[in-house]
MIBA-331863 format. One record per residue (C-alpha): x, y, z. Coordinates in steps of 0.25 Angstrom, whole numbers, plus 5000, padded with zeros to 4 digits. Each point is the difference from the previous one (the first is absolute). Layout:
# MIBA-331863
XYZ/...
# end
This chain:
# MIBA-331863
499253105309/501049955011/501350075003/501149934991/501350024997/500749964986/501549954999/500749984988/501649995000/500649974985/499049884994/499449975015/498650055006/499449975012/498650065008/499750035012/498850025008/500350095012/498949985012/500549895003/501349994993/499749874987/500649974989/498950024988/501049934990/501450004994/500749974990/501549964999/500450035013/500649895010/499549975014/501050085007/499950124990/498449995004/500349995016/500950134998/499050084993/498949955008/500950035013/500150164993/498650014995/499849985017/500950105006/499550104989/498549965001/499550135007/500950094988/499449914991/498550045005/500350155000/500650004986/498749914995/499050085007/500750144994/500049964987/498649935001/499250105006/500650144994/
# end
């Protein structure tokens, strides 16, 4: 299973995939919300691997 990340904020969600960084899908976000998350999925990509590989492989 690729590493992925869920977002959901009130009736919005979106995916992710992490290596490299793609939006899977979304749903009621707009473009800019999108470009935001993407930008934080980015800068947090490493944090994001660690948490996924400690709660994966414990």
């Amino acid at each position: 299973m690729p590493i992925h990340i869920h977002i959901e904020k009130d009736n919005k969600t979106a995916k992710f995939e992490i290596f490299p960084t793609f939006l899977i899908k979304s749903r009621k976000f707009n473009a800019s919300e999108i470009r935001e998350i993407r930008s934080l999925v980015d800068e947090n990509s490493g944090l994001i691997k660690n948490k996924w590989n400690e709660y994966f492989n414990n």
